[in-house]
ZAMINU-419922 format. One line per field, with one value per residue (C-alpha): residue number from 1; residue in one letter; z, y, x. Coordinates in steps of 0.25 Angstrom, whole numbers, plus 5000, padded with zeros to 4 digits. Example, Ala and Ser with C-alpha at 12.3 -4.5 7.8 and 13.67 -1.06 7.14 Angstrom:
2
i 1;2
aa A;S
zz 5031;5029
yy 4982;4996
xx 5049;5055
This chain:
263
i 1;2;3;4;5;6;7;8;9;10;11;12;13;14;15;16;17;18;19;20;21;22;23;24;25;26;27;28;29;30;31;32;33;34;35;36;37;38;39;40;41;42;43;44;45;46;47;48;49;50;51;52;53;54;55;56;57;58;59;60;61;62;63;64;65;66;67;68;69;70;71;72;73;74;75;76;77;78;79;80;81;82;83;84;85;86;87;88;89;90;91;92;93;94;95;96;97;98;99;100;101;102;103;104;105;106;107;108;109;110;111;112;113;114;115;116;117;118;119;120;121;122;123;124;125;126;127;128;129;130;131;132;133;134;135;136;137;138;139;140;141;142;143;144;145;146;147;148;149;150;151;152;153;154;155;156;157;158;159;160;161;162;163;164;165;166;167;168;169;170;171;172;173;174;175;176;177;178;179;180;181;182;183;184;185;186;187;188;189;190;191;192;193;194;195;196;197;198;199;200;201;202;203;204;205;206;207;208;209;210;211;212;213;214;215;216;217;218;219;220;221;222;223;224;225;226;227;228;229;230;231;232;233;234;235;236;237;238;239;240;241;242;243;244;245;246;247;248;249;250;251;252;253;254;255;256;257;258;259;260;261;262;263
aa X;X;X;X;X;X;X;X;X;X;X;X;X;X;X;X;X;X;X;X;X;X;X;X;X;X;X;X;X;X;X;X;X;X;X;X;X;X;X;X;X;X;X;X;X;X;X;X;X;X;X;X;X;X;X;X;X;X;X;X;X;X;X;X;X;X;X;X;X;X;X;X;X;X;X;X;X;X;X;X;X;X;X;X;X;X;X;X;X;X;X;X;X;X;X;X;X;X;X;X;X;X;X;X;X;X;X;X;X;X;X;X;X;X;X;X;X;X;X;X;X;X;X;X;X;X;X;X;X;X;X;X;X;X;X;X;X;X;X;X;X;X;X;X;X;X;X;X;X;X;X;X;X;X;X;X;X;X;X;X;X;X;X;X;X;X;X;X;X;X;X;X;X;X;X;X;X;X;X;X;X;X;X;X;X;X;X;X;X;X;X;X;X;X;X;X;X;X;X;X;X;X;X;X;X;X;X;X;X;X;X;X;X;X;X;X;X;X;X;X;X;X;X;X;X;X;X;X;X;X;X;X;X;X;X;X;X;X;X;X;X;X;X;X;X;X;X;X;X;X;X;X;X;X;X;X;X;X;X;X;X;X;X
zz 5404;5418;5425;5440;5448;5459;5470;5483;5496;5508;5523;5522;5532;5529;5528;5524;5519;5512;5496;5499;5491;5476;5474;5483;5484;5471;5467;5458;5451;5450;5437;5430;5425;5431;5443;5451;5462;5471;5467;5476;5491;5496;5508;5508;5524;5536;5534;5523;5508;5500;5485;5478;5467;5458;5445;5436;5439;5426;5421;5426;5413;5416;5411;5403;5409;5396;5398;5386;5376;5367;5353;5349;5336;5338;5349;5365;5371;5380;5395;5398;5411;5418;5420;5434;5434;5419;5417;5407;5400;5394;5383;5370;5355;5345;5339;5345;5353;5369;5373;5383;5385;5396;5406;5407;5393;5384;5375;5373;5380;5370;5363;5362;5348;5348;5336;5338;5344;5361;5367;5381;5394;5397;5411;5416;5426;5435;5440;5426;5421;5408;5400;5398;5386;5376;5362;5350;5344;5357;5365;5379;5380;5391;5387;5395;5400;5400;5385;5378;5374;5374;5386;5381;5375;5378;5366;5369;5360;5357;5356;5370;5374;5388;5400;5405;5420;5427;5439;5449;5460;5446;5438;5427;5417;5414;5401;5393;5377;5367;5368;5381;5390;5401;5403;5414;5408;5417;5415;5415;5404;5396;5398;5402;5416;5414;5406;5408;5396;5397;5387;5377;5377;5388;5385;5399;5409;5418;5432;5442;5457;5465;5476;5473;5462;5449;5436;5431;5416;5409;5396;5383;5388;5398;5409;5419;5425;5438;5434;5446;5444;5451;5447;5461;5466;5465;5475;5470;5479;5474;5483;5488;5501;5514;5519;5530;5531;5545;5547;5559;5553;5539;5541;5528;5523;5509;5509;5499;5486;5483;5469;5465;5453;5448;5444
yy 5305;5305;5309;5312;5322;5321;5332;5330;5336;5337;5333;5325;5315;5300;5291;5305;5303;5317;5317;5302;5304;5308;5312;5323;5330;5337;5343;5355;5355;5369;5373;5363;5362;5349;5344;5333;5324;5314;5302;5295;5301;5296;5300;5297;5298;5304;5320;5319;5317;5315;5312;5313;5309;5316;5309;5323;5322;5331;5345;5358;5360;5363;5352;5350;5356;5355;5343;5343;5350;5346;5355;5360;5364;5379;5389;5387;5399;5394;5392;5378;5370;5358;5347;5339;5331;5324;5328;5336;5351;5359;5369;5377;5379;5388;5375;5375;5364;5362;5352;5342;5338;5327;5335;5325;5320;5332;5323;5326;5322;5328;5340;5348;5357;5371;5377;5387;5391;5391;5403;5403;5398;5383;5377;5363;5359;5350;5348;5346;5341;5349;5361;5373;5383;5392;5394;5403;5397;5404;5394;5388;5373;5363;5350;5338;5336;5322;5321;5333;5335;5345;5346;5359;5371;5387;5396;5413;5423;5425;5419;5410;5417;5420;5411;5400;5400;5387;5390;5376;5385;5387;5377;5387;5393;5405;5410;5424;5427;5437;5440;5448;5437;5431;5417;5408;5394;5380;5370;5358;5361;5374;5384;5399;5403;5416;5427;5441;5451;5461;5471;5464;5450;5441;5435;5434;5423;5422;5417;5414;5418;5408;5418;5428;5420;5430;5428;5437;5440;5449;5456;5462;5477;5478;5474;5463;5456;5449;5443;5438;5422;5424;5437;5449;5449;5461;5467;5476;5484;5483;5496;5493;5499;5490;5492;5489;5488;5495;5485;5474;5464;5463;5467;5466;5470;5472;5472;5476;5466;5463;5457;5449;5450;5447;5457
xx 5518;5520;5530;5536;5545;5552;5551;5560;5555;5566;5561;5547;5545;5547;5533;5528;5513;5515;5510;5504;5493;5497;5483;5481;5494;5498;5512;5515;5528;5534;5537;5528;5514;5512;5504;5513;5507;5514;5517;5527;5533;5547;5551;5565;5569;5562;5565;5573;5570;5557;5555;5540;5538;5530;5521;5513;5499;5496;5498;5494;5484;5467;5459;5448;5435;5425;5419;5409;5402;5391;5388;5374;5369;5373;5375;5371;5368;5356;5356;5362;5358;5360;5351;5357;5344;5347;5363;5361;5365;5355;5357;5351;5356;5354;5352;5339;5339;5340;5350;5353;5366;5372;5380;5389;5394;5388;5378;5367;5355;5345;5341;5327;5325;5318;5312;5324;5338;5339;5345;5337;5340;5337;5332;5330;5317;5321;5306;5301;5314;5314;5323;5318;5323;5318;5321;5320;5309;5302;5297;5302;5305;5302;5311;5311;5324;5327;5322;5323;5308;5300;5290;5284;5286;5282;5282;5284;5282;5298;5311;5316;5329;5329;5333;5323;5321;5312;5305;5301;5294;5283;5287;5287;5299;5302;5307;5306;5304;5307;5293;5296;5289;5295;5286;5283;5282;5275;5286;5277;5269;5276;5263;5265;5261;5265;5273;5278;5282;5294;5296;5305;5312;5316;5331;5337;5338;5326;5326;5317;5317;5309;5310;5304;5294;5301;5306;5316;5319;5328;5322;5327;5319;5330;5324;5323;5310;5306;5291;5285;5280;5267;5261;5260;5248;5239;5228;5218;5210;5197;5193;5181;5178;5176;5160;5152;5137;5133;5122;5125;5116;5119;5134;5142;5157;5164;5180;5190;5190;5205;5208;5221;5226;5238;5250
């Protein structure tokens, strides 16, 4: 119910345009948990006696901030990110399956099923504009993000738990394995470009630095690794000597052989 108050102040002006509008100034009531705000002025004389009125705006009590929440099948522990492109939230179960869910609302947009649970982190590519994530079931998935099917898929030798990490300088994803390899994945068509081997399972989050052209994972032999994206190049002396022949008509020269190779 609403109610008012009445507060007296002693000495305002007449025609005063104090508190005129009762949406910007705001009144506390001591000894209450009530937020007033103005509703009327008086002003009874010049340099005299006011009256304001005052009507409860509402109580001094926090509001609600969850907005909503949507239920899988069992236990979300992935990575969740947003999609600003399509409105969406993507996260994975244990369930096994990915889910796209409206950012605003908390339906459901769709779901993709995996041959296992999903404990890995999960990226969205807005260039191609699919989700990437791993599973259980060891393989990484490339799902399109308006629909929710499978663009392609890239089996490791091990379970899918670490982060995923996207990389549009390459167009490549990056993700490791409990088969100890950290792997560089095209994100067109879901083939390897590369991999690199720690000495035990990669379970971390994984990041790429455009910087300096590195990808680093964390890995379950205690240690942590930056793997170059394009391998250092090599030169190898191939020591032969530089000669001359002394013979001003027939004049020739050999010069070092260098060979590239990679690291």
């Amino acid at each position: 119910m609403v109610t008012s108050k009445t507060q007296r102040f002693e000495t305002v002006p007449a025609n005063s345009t104090f508190f005129t509008d009762p949406n910007v100034k705001t009144v506390d009531v001591s000894g209450t948990n009530e937020e007033w705000y103005l509703d009327k002025l008086v002003v009874e004389s010049q340099a005299t006696v006011s009256s304001v009125k005052l009507g409860i705006k509402h109580p001094k009590t926090p509001g609600e901030r969850k907005r909503w929440s949507f239920t899988a099948g069992n236990t979300v522990r992935t990575g969740v990110v947003y999609d600003p492109n399509n409105g969406q939230v993507y996260a994975g179960s244990d369930d096994s399956n990915l889910y796209a869910v409206d950012a605003t609302g908390g339906s459901q947009a769709w779901s993709f099923s995996t041959g296992d649970g999903i404990s890995s982190g999960v990226v969205y590519d807005p260039n191609n504009d699919q989700v990437y994530v791993g599973s259980t079931d060891n393989n990484l998935y490339a799902v399109d993000a308006t629909g929710g099917t499978e663009e392609w898929s890239f089996s490791t030798g091990g379970r899918v738990l670490s982060g995923v990490a996207y990389d549009s300088d390459n167009g490549q994803v990056y993700v490791g394995s409990d088969d100890s390899n950290l792997y560089a994945v095209n994100a067109t068509d879901g083939s390897q470009a590369w991999s690199s081997s720690a000495g035990d399972s990669i379970r971390s989050g994984i990041a790429y630095d455009p910087n300096n052209g590195q990808v680093y994972a964390g890995s379950d032999d205690n240690n942590l690794y930056a793997v170059a994206q394009q391998p250092d190049i090599r030169v190898e002396d191939t020591a032969r000597a530089v000669t001359s022949s002394p013979s001003a008509s027939t004049a020739t020269l050999t010069i070092d052989e260098y060979v590239a190779s990679g690291a």
